[in-house]
Each structure stands twice: as C-alpha cells, then as structure tokens.
C-alpha positions in Angstrom: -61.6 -15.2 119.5 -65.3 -15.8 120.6 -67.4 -18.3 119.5 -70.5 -18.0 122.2 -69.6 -21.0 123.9 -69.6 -23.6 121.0 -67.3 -26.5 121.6 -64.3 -25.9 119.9 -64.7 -29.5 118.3 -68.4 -28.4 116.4 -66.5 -24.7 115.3 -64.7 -27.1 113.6 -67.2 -29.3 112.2 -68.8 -26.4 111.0 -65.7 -24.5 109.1 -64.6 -27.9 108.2 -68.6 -28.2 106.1 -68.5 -24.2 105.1 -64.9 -24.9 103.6 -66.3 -27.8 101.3 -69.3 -26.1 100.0 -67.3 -22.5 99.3 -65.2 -24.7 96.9 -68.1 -25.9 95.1 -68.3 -24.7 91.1 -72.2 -24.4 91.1 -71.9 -22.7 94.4 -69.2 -20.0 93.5 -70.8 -19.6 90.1 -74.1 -18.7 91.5 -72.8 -16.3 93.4 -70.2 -15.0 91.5 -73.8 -13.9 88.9 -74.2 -12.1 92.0 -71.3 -10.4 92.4 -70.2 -12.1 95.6 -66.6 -13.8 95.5 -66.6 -16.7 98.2 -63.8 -17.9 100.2 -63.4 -20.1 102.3 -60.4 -20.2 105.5 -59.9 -20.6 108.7 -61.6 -19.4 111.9 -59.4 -17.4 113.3 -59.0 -15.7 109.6 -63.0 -14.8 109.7 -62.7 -13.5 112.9 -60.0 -11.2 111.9 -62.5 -10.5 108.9 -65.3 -9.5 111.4 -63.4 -7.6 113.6 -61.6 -5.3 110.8 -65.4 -4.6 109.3 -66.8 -3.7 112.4 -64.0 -1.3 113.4 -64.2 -0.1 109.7 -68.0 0.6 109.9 -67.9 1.9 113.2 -65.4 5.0 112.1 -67.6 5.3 109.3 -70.7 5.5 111.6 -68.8 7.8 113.6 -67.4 10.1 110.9 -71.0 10.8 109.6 -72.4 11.1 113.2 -74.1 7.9 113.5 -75.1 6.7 117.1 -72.9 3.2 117.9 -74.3 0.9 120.4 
C-alpha cells in the first residue's frame, strides 16, 4: 500500500478522525438522504477498495474502448 510518503503515524491520525465521524448519526443520516452508505475501516481495507474500483473501471473503460492512461 501507498500512501505518498505520509508518516505512517499521521495515516493513522487521519483514519483514526475519518473512523469517528463515519459513526456519527447526523453524519450517516445526511448522507444516507443522499443515498450514500458510509463506512468506516481500516487502511489497508480502503486500499483494497481503491484498487478493486480502479481495475473494475479500467475493464469497463476498456470494454467500451475508452483510452486508459
């Protein structure tokens, strides 16, 4: 996993913060009246995430001839 050179110590700082405010009520009601369901998790979990959407839009790209950079 990648995280663009950010000290391991503030990726966690920063999932530890994202983690707290994903399990707020307001928050998830506001935007679940989106239709957004948020989670929260790990870092290595969203990284996962990323990485199986890009792959997943990529071949989608691909199967309708779309240029990839």
């Amino acid at each position: 996993m990648t995280t663009g050179g950010t000290p391991p110590e503030i990726i966690r700082k920063l999932n530890t913060a994202i983690n707290e405010i994903v399990s707020e009520q307001e928050f998830n009601r506001h935007f679940a009246s989106l239709g957004y369901e948020m989670t929260g998790g790990s870092v290595e979990a969203f990284a996962n995430f990323l990485k199986d959407d890009i792959a997943r839009y990529a071949a989608l790209m691909k199967s309708i001839g779309g240029a990839i950079e």
